[in-house]
C-alpha positions in Angstrom: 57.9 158.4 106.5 58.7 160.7 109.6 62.5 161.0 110.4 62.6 159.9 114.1 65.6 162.0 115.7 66.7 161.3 119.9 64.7 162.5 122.3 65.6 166.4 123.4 68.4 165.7 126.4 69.9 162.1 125.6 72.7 160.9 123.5 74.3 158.4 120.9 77.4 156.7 122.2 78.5 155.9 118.7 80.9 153.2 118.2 84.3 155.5 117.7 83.4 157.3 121.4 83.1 153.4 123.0 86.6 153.6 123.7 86.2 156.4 126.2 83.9 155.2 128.0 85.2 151.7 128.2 89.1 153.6 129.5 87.0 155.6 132.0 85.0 152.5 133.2 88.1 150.4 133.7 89.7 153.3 135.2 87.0 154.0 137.8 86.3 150.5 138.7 90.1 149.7 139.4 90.1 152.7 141.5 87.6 151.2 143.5 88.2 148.4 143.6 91.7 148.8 144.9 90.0 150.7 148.2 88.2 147.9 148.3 85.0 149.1 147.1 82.2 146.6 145.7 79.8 146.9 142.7 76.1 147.2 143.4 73.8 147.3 141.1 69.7 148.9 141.8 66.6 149.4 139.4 66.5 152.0 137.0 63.2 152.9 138.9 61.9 153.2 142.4 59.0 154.5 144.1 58.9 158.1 144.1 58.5 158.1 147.9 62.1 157.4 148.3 63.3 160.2 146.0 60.9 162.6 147.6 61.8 161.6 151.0 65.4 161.0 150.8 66.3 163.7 148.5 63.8 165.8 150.0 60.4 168.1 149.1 61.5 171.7 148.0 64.8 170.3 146.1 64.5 171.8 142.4 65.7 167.8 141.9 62.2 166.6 143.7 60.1 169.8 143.0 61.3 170.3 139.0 63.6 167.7 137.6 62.1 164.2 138.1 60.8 161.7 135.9 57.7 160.2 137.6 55.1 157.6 136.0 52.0 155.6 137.4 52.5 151.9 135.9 49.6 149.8 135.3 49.3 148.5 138.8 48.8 152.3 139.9 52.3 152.4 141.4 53.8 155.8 141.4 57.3 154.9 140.1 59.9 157.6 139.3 63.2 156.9 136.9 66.3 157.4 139.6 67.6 160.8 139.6 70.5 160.0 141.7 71.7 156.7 143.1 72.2 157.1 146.6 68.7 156.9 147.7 68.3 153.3 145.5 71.7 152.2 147.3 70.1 153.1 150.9 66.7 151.4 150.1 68.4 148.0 149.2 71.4 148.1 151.9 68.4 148.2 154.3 66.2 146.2 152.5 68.6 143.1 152.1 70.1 143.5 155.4 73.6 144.5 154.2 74.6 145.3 157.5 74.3 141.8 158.4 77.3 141.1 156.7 79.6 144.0 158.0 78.4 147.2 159.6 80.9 149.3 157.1 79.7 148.8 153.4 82.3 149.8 150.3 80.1 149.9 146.9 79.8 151.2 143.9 77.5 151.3 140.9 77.6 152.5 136.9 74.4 153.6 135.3 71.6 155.9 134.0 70.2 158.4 135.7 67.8 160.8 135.0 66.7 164.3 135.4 64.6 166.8 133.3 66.9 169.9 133.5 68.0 172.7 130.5 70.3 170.6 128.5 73.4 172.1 127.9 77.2 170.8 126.6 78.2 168.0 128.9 75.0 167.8 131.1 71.7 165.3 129.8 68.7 164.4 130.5 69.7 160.7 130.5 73.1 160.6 132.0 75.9 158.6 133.4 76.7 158.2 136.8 79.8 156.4 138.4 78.5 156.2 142.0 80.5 155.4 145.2 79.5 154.8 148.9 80.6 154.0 152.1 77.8 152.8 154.8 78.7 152.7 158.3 81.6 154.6 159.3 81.6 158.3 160.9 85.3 158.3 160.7 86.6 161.7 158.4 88.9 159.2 156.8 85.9 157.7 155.2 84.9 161.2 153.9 88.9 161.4 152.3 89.1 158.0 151.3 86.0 159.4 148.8 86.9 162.2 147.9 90.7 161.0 147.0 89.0 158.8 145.0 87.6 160.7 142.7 90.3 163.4 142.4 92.6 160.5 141.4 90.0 159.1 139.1 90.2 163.4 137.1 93.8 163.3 137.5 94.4 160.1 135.9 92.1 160.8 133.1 94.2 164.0 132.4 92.2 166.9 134.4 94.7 169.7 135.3 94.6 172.0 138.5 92.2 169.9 140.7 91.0 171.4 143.6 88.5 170.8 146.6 85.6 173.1 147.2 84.6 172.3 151.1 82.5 173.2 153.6 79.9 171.7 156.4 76.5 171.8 156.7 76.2 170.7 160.0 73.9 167.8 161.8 70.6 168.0 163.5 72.0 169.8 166.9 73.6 172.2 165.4 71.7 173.3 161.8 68.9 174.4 163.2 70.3 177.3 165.1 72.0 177.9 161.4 68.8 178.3 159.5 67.1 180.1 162.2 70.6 182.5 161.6 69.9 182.8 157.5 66.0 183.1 158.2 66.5 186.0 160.1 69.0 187.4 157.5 66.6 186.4 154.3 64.4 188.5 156.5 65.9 191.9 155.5 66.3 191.5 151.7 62.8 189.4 150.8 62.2 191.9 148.3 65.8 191.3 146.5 65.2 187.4 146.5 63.6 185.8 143.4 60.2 183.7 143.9 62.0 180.6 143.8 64.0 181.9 147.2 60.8 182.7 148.8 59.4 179.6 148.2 62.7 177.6 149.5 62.7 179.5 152.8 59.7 178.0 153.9 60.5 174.4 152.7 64.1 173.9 152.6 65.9 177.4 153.8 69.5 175.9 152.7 68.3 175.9 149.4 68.4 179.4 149.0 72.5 179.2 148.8 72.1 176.7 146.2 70.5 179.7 143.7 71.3 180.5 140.2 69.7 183.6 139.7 71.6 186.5 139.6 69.9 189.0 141.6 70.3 186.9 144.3 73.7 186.3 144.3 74.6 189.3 146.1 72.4 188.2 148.8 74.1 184.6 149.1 77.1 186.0 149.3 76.3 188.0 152.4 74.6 185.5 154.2 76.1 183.9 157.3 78.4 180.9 157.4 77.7 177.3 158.3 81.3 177.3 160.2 80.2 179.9 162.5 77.2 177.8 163.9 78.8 174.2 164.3 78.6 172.2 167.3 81.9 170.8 168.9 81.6 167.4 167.0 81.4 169.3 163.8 84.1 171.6 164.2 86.3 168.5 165.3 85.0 166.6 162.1 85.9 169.5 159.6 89.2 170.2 161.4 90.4 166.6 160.6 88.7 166.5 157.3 91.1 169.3 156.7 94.4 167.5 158.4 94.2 164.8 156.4 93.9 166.9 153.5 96.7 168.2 154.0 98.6 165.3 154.8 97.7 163.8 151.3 98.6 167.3 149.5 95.0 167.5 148.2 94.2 171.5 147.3 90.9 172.8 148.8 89.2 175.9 149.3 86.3 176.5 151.9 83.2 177.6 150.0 80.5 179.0 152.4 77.6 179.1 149.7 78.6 175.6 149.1 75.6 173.4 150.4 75.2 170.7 147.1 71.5 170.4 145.9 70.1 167.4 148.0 68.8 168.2 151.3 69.8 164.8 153.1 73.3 166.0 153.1 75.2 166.0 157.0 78.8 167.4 157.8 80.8 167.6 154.8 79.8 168.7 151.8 82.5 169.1 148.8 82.8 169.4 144.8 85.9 168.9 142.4 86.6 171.7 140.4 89.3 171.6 137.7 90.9 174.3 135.7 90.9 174.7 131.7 87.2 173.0 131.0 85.2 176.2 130.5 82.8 177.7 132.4 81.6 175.5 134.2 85.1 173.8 136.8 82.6 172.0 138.8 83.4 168.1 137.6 81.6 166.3 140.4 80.4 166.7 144.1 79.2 164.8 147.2 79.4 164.4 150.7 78.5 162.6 154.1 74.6 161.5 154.8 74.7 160.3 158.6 71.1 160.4 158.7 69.5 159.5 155.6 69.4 155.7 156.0 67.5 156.1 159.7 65.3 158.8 157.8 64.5 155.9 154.8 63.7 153.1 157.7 67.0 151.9 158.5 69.3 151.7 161.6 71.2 154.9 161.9 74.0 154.3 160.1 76.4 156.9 158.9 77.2 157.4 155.3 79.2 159.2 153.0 79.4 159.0 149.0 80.0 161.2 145.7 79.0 161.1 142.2 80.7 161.4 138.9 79.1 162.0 135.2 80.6 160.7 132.7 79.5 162.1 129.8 81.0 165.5 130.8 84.6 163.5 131.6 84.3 162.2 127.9 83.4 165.6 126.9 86.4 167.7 128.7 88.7 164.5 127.9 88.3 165.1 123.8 88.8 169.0 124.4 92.1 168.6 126.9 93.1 166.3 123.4 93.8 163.2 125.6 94.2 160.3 123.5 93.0 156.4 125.0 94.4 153.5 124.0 92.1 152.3 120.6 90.0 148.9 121.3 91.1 146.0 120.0 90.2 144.6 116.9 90.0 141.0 115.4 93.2 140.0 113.6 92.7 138.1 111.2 90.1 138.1 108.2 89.0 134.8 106.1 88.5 136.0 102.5 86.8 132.7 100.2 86.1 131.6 96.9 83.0 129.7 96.0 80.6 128.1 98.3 82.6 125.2 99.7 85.3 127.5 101.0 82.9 130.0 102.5 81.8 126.8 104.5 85.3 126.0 105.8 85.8 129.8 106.2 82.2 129.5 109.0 83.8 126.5 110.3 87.1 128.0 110.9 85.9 131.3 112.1 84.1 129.5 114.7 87.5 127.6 115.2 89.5 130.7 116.0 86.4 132.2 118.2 86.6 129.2 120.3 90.6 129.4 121.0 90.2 133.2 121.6 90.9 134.1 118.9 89.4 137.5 116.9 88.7 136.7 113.4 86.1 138.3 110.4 84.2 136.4 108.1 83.4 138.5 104.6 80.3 138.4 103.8 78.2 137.8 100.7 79.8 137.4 97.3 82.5 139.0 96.0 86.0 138.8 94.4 89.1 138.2 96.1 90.0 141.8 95.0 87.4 143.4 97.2 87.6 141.2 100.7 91.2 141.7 100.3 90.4 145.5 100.3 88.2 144.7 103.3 91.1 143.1 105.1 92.8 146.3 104.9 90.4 148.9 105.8 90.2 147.1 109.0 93.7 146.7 109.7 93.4 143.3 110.1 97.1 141.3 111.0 96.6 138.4 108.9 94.4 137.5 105.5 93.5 134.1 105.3 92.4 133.4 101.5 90.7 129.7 100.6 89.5 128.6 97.2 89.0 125.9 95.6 92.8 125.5 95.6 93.6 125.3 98.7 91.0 123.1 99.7 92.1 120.6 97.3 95.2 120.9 98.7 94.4 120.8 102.4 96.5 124.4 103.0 95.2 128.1 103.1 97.4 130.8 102.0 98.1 133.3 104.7 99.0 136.5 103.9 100.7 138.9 106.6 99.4 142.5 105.6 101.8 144.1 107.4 104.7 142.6 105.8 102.8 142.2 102.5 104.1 138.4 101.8 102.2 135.4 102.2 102.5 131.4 103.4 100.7 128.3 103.2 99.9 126.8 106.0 97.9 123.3 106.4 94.2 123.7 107.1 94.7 121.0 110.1 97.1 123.3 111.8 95.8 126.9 110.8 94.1 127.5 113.9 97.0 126.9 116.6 99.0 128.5 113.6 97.0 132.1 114.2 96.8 131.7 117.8 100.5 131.2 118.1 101.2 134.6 116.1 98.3 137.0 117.4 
């Protein structure tokens, strides 16, 4: 038989890891949900239109990393690589804005993009998504971005800091590009193919490159703050005000321009110290234009996304420990058929009240479930046999304490439920 092993990229979330990712989970949701954010959830899938569109052609994410499939009815579909375009689509398609022009909402979920694997960063990952439709006001951008840095910090990141910058809007970027086109001019024989390519479809890209030789070239190039119009200057300078009110570190990064081209205005990324190589934990930033581009009203936007897999990751090698889940207390060990019966019965019982409870399984001495009991560190052993259902009363046995009581069958239940 072959030995099927998980596809190259993806992961087991094995039962011992469950409890970080149910702490992070709770911990990002009541995060947003005390800013009043609300959960929204979108298909796994979309048409590819509205990744190429939205994200934009020339993007390594559109050009290199997606997923895309024809399905039966000769749709081209594509498995979502981010979430932000899927939250645009259905806040225009179900007429969210009906309700209230500003829009809070967040989402959990796969995603999915065919990059180099490495430790941290899948194939199939993770996202903890969070938007806010409707508002232009920089508070929006820092009501986001506080979000997240409280999320790290909470979860034990050390020596957070903001990487910033802006990437203008559409009155002002194009006198930018036409800036770094000229500049790419002089050094097109330093610049890999890749660069070459992205200066003809998506110029800002070309700050966005790995390779080494050209990052003596990127750093060289002009900066975005040098080319803003007076709206955007005005909308970085109180970005920055309020960052400072709140005491939140940032540094401005000129190279910093995130990988999606539907990015407006501000553009940041979390970096935190003591993870490795790579301090980058999350980024994001404001979209004013991408729900007009995707069919919409314009509508301004701003959002960021976390993985969690690398949180999990970086969490285990800071050593922080999570509360352990909670386990049933109590364990019914029987004797003979007739008390494995009442031992179904009250298992059910104990279910119902909200109770936690183990049933042994199969047939075996009173010996061995009573060894069960303990390896699951169970608070009470209930133990029925023939005995005690002649007699109408279990024996109870604390296995913490390591004495025992009997306690009538008619009353076990509240008995438990009184004690656990």
């Amino acid at each position: 038989m072959p030995r099927y092993q998980r596809p190259t990229g993806t992961l087991d979330v094995l039962p011992e890891d469950q409890l970080y990712w149910d702490y992070v989970r709770v911990q990002a949701r009541h995060l947003a949900e005390l800013a009043g954010f609300e959960r929204i959830d979108v298909p796994v899938f979309e048409a590819t239109e509205l990744f190429a569109r939205g994200i934009g052609a020339g993007t390594d994410v559109v050009d290199k990393e997606m997923y895309t499939f024809t399905d039966k009815g000769g749709n081209q579909l594509t498995l979502r690589p981010e979430f932000t375009a899927g939250v645009v689509r259905a806040y225009i398609e179900n007429g969210l804005h009906v309700r209230t022009q500003l829009q809070k909402l967040y989402s959990f979920g796969p995603t999915f993009r065919y990059d180099r694997p490495q430790a941290g960063r899948y194939r199939q990952f993770t996202q903890f998504n969070v938007e806010i439709l409707g508002e232009q006001d920089p508070a929006a951008d820092v009501e986001v971005m506080v979000l997240v840095w409280d999320l790290y910090a909470g979860l034990g990141f050390r020596d957070l800091v903001f990487q910033l910058n802006s990437t203008g809007c559409p009155r002002c970027r194009p006198g930018y590009v036409a800036a770094l086109k000229a500049y790419y001019a002089g050094h097109r024989d330093e610049i890999c193919e890749d660069c070459h390519r992205r200066l003809e479809r998506s110029p800002l890209r070309v700050l966005d490159c790995k390779a080494d030789q050209c990052q003596p070239i990127i750093a060289g190039a002009p900066h975005f703050l040098d080319h803003l119009c007076d709206e955007c200057v005005e909308h970085f300078r109180t970005l920055r005000e309020y960052l400072d009110l709140l005491s939140r570190a940032y540094v401005i990064n000129h190279q910093l321009v995130r990988g999606l081209d539907y990015y407006t205005k501000t553009v940041f990324e979390v970096w935190a110290a003591g993870i490795g190589a790579q301090t980058a934990v999350c980024g994001g930033g404001r979209y004013d234009g991408l729900i007009e581009l995707l069919g919409g009203r314009p509508t301004p936007g701003v959002g960021v996304a976390v993985g969690i897999e690398r949180i999990i990751l970086v969490m285990k090698g800071l050593g922080v420990e999570v509360p352990p889940l909670p386990k049933p207390p109590v364990f019914l060990a029987h004797l003979g058929p007739q008390a494995k019966r009442e031992a179904l019965r009250l298992v059910d019982a104990l279910h119902r009240e909200g109770v936690g409870a183990w049933i042994a399984f199969g047939k075996r001495g009173l010996k061995s479930q009573l060894r069960e009991a303990g390896k699951r560190t169970v608070r009470y052993a209930v133990i029925l046999g023939e005995d005690e259902l002649a007699t109408g009363a279990a024996v109870v046995r604390d296995m913490r304490a390591g004495d025992q009581v009997s306690v009538e069958l008619s009353g076990l239940v509240e008995w438990l439920k009184a004690r656990v």
